[in-house]
mmCIF file of the N, C-alpha and C atoms, coordinates in Angstrom:
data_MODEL
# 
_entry.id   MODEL 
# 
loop_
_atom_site.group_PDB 
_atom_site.id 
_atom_site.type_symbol 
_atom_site.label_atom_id 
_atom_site.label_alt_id 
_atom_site.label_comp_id 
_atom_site.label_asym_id 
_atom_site.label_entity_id 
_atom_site.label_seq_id 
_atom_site.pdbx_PDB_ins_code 
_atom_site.Cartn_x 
_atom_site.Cartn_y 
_atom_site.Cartn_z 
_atom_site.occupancy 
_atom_site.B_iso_or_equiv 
_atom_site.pdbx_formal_charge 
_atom_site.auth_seq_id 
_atom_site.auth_comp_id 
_atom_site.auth_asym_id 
_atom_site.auth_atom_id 
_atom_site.pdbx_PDB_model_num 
ATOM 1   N N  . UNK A 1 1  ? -16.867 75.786 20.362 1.00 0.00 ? 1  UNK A N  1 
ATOM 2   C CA . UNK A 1 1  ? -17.453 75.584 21.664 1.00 0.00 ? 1  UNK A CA 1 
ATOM 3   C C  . UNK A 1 1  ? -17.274 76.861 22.484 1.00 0.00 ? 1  UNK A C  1 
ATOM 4   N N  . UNK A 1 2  ? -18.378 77.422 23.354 1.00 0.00 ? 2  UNK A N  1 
ATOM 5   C CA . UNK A 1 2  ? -18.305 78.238 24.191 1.00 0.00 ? 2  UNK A CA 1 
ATOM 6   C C  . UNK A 1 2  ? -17.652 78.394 25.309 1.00 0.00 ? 2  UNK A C  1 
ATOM 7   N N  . UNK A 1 3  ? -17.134 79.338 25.714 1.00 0.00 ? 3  UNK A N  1 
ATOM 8   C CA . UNK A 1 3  ? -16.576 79.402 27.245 1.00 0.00 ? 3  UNK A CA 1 
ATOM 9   C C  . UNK A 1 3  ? -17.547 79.757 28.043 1.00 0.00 ? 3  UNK A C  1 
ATOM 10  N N  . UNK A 1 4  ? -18.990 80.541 27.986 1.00 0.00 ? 4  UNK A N  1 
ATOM 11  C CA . UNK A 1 4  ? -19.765 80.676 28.677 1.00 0.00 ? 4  UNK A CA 1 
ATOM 12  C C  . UNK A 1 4  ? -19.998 79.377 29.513 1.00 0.00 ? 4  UNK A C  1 
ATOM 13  N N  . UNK A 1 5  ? -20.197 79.735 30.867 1.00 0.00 ? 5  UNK A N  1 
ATOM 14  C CA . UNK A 1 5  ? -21.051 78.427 31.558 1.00 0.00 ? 5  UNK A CA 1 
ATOM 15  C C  . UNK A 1 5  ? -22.308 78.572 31.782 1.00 0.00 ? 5  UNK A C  1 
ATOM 16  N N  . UNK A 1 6  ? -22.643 79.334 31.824 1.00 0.00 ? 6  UNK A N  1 
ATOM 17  C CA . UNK A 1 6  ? -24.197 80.144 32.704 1.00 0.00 ? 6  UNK A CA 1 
ATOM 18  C C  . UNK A 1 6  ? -24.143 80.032 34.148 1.00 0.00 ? 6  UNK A C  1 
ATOM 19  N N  . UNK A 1 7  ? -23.100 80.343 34.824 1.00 0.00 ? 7  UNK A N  1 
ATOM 20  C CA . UNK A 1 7  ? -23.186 80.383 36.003 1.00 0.00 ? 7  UNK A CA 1 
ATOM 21  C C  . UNK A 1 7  ? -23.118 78.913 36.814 1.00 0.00 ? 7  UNK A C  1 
ATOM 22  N N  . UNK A 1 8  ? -23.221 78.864 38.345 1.00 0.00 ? 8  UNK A N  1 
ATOM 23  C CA . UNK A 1 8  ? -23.153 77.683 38.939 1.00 0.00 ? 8  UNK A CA 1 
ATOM 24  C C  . UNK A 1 8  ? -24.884 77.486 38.610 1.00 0.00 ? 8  UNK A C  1 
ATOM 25  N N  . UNK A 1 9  ? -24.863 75.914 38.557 1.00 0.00 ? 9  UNK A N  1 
ATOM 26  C CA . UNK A 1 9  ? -25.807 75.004 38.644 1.00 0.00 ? 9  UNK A CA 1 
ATOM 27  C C  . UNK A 1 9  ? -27.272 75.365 40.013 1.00 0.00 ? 9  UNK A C  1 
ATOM 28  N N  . UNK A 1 10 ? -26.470 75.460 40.818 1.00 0.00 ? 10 UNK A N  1 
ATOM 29  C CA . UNK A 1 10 ? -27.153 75.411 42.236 1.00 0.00 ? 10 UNK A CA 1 
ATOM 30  C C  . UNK A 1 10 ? -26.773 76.353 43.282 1.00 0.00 ? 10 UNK A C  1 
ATOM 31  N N  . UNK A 1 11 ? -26.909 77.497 42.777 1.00 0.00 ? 11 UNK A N  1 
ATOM 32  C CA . UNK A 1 11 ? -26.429 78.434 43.375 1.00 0.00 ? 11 UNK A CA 1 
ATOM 33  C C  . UNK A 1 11 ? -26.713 78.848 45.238 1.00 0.00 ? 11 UNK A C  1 
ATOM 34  N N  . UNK A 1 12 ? -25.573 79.224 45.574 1.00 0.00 ? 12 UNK A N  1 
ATOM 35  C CA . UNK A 1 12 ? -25.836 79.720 47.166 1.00 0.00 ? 12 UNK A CA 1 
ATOM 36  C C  . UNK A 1 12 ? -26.546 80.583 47.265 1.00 0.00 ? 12 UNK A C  1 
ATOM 37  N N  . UNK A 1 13 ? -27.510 80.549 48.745 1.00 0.00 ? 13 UNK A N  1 
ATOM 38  C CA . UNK A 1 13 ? -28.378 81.496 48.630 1.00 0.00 ? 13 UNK A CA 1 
ATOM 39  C C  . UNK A 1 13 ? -27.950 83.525 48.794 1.00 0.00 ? 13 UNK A C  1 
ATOM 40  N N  . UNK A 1 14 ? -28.545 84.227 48.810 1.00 0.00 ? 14 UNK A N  1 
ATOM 41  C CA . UNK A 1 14 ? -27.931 85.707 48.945 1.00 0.00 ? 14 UNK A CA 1 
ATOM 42  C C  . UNK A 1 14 ? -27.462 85.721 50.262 1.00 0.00 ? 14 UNK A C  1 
ATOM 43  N N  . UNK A 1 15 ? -26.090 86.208 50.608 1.00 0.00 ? 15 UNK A N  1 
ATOM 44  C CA . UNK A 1 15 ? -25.480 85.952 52.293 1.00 0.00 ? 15 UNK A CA 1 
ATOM 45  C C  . UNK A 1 15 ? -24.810 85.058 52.642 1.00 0.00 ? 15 UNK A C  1 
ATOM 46  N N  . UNK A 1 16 ? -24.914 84.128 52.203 1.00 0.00 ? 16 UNK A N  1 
ATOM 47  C CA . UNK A 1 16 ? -23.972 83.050 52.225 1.00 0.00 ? 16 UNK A CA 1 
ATOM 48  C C  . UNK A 1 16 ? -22.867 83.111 52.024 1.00 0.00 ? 16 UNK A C  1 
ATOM 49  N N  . UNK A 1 17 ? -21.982 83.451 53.079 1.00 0.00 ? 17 UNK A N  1 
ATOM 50  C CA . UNK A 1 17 ? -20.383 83.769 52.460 1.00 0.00 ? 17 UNK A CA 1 
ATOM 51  C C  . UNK A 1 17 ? -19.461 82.686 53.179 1.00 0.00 ? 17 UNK A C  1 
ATOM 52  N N  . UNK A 1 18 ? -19.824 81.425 53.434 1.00 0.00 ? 18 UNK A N  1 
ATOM 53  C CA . UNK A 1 18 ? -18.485 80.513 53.807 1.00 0.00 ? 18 UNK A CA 1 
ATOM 54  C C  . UNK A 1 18 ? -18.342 79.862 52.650 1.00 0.00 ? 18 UNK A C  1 
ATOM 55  N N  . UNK A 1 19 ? -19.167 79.870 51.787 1.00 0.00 ? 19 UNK A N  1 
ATOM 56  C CA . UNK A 1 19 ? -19.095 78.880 50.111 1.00 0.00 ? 19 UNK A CA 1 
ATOM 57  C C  . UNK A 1 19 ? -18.205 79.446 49.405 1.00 0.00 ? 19 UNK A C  1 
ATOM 58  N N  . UNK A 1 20 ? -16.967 78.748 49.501 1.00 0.00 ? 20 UNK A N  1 
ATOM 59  C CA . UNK A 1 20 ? -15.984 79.341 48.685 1.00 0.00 ? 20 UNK A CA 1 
ATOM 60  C C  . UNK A 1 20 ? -16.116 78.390 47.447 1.00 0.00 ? 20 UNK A C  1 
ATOM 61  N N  . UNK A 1 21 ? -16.440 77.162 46.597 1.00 0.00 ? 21 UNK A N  1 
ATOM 62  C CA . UNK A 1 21 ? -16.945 76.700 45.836 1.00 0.00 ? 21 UNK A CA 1 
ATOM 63  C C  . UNK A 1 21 ? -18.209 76.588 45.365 1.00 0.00 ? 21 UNK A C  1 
ATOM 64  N N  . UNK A 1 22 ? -18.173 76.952 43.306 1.00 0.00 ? 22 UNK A N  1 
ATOM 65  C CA . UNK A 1 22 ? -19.760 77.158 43.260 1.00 0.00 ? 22 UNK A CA 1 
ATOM 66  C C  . UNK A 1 22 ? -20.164 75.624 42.669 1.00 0.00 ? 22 UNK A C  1 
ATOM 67  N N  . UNK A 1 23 ? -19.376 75.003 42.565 1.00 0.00 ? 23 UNK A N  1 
ATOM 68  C CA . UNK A 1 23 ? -19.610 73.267 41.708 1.00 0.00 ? 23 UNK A CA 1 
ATOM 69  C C  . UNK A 1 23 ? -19.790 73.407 40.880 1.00 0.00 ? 23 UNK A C  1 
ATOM 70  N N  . UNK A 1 24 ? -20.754 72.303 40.311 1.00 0.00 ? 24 UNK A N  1 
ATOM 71  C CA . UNK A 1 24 ? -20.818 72.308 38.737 1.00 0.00 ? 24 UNK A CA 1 
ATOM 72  C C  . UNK A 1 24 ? -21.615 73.372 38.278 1.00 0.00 ? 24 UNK A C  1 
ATOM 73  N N  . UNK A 1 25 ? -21.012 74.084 36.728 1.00 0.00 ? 25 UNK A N  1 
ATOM 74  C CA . UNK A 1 25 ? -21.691 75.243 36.339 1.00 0.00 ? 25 UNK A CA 1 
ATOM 75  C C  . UNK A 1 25 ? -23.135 74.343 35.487 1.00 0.00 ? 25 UNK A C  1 
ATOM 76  N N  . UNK A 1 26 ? -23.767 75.536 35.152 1.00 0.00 ? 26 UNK A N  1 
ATOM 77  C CA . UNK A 1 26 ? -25.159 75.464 34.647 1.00 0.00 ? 26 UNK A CA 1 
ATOM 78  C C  . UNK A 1 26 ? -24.888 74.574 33.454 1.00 0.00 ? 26 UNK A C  1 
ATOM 79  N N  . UNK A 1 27 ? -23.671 74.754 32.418 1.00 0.00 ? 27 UNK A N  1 
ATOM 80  C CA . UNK A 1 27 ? -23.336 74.307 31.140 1.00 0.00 ? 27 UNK A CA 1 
ATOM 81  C C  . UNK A 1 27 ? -23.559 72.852 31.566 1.00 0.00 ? 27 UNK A C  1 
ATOM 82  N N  . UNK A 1 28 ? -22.056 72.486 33.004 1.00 0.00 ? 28 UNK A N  1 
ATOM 83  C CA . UNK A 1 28 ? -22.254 71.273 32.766 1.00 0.00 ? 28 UNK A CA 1 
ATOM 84  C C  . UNK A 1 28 ? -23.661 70.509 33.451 1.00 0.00 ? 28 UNK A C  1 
ATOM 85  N N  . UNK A 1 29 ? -24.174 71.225 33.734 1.00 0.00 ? 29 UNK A N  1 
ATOM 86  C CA . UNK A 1 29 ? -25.693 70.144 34.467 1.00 0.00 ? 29 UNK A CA 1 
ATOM 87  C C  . UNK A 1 29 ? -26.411 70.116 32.984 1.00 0.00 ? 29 UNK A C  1 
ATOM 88  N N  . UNK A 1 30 ? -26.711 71.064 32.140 1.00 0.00 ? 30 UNK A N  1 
ATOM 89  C CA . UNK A 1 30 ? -27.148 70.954 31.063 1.00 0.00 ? 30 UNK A CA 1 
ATOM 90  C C  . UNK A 1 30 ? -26.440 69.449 29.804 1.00 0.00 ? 30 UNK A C  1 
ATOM 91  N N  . UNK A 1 31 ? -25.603 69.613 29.850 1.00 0.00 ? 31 UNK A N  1 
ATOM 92  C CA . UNK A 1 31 ? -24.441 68.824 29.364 1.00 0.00 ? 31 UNK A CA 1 
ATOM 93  C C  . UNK A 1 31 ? -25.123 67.138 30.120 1.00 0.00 ? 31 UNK A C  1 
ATOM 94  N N  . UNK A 1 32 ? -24.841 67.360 31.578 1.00 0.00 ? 32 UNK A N  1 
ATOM 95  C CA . UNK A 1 32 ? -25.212 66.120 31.595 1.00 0.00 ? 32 UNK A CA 1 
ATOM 96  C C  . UNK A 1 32 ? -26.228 65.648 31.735 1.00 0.00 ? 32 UNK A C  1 
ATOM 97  N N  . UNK A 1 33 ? -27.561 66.511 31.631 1.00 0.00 ? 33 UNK A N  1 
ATOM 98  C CA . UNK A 1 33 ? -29.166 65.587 31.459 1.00 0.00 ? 33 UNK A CA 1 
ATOM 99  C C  . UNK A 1 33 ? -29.008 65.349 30.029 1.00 0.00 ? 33 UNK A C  1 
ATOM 100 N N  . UNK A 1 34 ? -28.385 66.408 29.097 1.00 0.00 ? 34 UNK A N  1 
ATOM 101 C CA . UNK A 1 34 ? -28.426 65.862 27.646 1.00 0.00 ? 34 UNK A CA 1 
ATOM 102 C C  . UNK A 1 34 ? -27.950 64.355 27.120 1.00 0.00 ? 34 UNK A C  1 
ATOM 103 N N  . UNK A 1 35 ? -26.782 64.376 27.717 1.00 0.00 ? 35 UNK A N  1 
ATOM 104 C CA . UNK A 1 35 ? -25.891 63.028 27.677 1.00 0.00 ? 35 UNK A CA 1 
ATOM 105 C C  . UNK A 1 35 ? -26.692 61.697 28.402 1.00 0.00 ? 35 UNK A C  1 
ATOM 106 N N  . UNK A 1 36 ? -27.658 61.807 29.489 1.00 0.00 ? 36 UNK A N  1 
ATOM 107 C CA . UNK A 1 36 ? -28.477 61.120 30.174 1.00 0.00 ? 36 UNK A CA 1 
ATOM 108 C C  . UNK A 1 36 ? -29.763 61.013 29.068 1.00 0.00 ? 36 UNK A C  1 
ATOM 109 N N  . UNK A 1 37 ? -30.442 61.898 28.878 1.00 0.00 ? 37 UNK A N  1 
ATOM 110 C CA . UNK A 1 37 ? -31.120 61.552 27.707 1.00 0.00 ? 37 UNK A CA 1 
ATOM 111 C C  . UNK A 1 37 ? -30.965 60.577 26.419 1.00 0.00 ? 37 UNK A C  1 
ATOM 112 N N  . UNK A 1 38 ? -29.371 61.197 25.788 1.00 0.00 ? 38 UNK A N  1 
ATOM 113 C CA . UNK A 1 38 ? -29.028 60.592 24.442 1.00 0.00 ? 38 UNK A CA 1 
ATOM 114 C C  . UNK A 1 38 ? -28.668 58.767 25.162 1.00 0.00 ? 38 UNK A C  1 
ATOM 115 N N  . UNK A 1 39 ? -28.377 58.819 25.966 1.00 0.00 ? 39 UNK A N  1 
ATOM 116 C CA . UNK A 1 39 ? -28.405 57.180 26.195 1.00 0.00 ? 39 UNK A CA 1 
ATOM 117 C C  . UNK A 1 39 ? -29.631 56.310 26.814 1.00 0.00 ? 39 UNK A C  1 
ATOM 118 N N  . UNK A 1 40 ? -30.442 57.085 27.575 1.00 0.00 ? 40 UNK A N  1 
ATOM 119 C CA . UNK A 1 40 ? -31.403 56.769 27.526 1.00 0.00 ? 40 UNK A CA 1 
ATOM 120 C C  . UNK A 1 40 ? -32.167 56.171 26.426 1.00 0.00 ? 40 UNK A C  1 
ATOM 121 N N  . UNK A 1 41 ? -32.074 56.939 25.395 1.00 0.00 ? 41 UNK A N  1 
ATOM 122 C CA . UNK A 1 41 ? -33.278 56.397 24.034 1.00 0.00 ? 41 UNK A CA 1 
ATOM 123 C C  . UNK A 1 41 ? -32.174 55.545 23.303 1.00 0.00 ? 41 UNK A C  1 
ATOM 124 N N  . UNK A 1 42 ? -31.204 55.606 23.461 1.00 0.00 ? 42 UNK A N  1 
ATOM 125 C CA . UNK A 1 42 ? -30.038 54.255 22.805 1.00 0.00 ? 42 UNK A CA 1 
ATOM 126 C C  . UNK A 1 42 ? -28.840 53.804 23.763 1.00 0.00 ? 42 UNK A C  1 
ATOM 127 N N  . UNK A 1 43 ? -29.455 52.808 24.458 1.00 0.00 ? 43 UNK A N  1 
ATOM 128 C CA . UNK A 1 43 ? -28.496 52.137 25.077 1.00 0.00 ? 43 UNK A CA 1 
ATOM 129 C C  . UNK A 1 43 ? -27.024 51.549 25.197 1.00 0.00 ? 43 UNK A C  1 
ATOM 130 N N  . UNK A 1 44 ? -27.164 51.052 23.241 1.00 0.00 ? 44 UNK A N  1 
ATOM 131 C CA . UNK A 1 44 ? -26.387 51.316 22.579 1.00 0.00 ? 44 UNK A CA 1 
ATOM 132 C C  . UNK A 1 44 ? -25.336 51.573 21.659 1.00 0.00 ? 44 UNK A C  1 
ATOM 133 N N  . UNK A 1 45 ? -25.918 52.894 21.801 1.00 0.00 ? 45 UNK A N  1 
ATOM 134 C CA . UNK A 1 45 ? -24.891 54.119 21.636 1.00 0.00 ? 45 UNK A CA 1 
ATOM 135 C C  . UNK A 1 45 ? -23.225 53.867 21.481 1.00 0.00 ? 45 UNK A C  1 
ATOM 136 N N  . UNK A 1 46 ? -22.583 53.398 22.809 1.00 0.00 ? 46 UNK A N  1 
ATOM 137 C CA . UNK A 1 46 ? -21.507 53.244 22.670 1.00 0.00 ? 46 UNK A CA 1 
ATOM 138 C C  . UNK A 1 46 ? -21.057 51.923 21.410 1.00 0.00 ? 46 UNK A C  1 
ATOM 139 N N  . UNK A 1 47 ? -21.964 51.088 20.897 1.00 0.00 ? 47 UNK A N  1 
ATOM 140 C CA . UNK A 1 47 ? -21.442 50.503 19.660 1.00 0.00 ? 47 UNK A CA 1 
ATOM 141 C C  . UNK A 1 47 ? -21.049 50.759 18.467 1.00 0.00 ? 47 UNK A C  1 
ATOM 142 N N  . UNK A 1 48 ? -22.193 52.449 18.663 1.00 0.00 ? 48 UNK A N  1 
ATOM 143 C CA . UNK A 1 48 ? -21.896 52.827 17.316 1.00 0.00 ? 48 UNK A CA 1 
ATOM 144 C C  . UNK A 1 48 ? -20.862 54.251 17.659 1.00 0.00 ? 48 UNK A C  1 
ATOM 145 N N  . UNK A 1 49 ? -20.894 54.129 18.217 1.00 0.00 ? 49 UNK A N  1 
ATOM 146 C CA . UNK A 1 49 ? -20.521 55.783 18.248 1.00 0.00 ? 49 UNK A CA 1 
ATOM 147 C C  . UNK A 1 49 ? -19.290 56.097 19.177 1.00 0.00 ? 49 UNK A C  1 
ATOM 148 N N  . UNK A 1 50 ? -18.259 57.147 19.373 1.00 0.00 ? 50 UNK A N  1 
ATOM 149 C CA . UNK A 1 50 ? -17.223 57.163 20.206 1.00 0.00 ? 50 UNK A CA 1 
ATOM 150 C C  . UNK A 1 50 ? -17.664 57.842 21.563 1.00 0.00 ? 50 UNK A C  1 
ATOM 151 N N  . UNK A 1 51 ? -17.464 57.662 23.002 1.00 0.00 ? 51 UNK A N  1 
ATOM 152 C CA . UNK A 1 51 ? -17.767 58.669 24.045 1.00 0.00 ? 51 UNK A CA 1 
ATOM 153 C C  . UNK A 1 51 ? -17.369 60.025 23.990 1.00 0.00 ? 51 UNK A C  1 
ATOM 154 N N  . UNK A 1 52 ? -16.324 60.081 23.050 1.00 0.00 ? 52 UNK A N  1 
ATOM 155 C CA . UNK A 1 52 ? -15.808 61.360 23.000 1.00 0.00 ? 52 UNK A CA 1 
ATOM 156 C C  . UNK A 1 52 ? -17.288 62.523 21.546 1.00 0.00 ? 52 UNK A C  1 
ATOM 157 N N  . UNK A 1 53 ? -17.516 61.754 21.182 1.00 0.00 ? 53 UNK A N  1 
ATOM 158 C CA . UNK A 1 53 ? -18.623 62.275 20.108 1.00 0.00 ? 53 UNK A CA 1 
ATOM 159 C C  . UNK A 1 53 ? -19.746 62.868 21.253 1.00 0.00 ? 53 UNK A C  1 
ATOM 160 N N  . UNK A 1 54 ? -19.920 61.383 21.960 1.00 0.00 ? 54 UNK A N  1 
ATOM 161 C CA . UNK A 1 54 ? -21.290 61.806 23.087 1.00 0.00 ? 54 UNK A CA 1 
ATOM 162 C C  . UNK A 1 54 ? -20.987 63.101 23.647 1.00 0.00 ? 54 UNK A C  1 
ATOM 163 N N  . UNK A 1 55 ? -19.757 63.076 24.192 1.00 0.00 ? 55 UNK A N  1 
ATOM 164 C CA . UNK A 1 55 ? -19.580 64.320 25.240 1.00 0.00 ? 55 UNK A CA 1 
ATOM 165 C C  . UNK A 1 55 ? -19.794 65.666 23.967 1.00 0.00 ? 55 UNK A C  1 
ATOM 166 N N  . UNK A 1 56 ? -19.030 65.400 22.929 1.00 0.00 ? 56 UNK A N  1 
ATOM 167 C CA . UNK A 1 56 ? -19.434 67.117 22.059 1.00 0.00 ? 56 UNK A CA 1 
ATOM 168 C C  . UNK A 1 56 ? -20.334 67.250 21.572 1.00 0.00 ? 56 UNK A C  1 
ATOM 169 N N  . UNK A 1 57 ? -21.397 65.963 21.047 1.00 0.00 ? 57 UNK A N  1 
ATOM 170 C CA . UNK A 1 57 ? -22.565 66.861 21.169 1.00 0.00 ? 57 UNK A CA 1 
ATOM 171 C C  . UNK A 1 57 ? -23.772 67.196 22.228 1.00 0.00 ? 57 UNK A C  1 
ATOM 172 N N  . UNK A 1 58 ? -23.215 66.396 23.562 1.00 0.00 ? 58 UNK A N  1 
ATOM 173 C CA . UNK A 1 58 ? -23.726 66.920 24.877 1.00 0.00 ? 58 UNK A CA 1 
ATOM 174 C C  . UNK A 1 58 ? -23.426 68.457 25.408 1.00 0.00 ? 58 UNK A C  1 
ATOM 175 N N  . UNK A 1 59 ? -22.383 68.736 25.154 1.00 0.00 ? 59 UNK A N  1 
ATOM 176 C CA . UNK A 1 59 ? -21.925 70.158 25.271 1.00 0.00 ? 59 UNK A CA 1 
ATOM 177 C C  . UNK A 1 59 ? -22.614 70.677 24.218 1.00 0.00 ? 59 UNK A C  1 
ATOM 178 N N  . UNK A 1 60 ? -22.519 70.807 23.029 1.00 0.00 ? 60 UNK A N  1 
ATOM 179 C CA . UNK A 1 60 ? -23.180 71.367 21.896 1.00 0.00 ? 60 UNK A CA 1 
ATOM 180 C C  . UNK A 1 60 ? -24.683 71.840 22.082 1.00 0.00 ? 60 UNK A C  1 
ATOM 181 N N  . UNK A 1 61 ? -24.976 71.207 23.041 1.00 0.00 ? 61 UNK A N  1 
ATOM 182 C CA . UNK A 1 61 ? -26.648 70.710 22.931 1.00 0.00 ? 61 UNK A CA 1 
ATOM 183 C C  . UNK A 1 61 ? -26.794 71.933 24.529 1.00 0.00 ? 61 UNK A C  1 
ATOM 184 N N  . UNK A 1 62 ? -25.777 71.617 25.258 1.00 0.00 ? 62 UNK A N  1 
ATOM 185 C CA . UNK A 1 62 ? -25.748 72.485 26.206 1.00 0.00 ? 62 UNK A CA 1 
ATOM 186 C C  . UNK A 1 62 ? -25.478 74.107 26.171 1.00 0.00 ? 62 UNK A C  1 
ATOM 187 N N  . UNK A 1 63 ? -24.523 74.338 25.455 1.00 0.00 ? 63 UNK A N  1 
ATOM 188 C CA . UNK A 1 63 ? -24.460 75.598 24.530 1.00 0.00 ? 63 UNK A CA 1 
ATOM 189 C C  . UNK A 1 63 ? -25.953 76.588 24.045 1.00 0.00 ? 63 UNK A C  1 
ATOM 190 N N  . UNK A 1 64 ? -26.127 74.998 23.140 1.00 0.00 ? 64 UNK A N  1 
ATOM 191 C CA . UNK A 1 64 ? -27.356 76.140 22.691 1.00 0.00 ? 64 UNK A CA 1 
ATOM 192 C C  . UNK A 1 64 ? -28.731 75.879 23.558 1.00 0.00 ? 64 UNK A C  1 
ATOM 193 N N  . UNK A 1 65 ? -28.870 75.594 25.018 1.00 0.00 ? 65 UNK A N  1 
ATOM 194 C CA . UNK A 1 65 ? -29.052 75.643 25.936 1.00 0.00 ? 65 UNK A CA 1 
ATOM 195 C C  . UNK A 1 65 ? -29.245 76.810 26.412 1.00 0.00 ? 65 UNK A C  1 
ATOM 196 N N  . UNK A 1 66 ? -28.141 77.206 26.510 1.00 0.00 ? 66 UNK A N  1 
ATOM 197 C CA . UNK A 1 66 ? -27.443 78.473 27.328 1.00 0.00 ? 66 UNK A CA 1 
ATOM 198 C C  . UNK A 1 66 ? -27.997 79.758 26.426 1.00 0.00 ? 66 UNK A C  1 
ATOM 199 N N  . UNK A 1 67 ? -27.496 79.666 25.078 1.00 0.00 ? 67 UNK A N  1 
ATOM 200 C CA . UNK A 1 67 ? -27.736 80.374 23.852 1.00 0.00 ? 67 UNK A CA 1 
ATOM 201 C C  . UNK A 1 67 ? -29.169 80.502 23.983 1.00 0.00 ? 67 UNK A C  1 
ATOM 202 N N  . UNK A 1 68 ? -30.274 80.002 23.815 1.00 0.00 ? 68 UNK A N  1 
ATOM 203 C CA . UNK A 1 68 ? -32.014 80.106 24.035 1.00 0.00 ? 68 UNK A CA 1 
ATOM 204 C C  . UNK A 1 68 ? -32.242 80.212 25.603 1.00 0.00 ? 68 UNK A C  1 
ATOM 205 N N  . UNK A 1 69 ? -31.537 80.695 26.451 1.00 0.00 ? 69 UNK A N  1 
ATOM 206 C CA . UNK A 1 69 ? -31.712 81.125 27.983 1.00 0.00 ? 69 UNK A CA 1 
ATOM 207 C C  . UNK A 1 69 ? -31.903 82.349 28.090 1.00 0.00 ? 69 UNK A C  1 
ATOM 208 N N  . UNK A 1 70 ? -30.508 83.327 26.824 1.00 0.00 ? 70 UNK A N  1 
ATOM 209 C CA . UNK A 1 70 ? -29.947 84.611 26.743 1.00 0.00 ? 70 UNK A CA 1 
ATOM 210 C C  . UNK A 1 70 ? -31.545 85.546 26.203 1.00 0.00 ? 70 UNK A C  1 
ATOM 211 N N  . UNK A 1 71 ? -32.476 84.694 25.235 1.00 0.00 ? 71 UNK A N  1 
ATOM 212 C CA . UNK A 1 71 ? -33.118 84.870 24.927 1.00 0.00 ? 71 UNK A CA 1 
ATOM 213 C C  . UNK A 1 71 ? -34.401 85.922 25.482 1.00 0.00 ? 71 UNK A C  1 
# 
């Protein structure tokens, strides 16, 4: 798994200097439409499968996300 995040999600605009927090990075917004997706098309999911599986290949999926961004 990567340490890259791709940056914050929702970035402040240029000048903006009281934002001392950037929130969620790009990885995890990626991460979580993926994870919103994969349950979407299987409801479920959690019968067959562990949450901890969901989350790595939500990250996984977010990764190479990030990885075809660099592109």
């Amino acid at each position: 798994m990567t340490t890259e995040t791709g940056g914050p999600a929702f970035p402040a605009p240029a000048g903006v200097s009281h934002i001392t927090e950037q929130g969620m990075t790009l990885r995890d917004y990626f991460a979580a439409k993926a994870m919103q997706a994969i349950l979407s098309e299987d409801p479920d999911y959690h019968q067959k499968y562990e949450f901890i599986d969901l989350a790595d290949f939500s990250y996984r999926c977010a990764d190479a996300m990030l990885k075809d961004k660099e592109k």
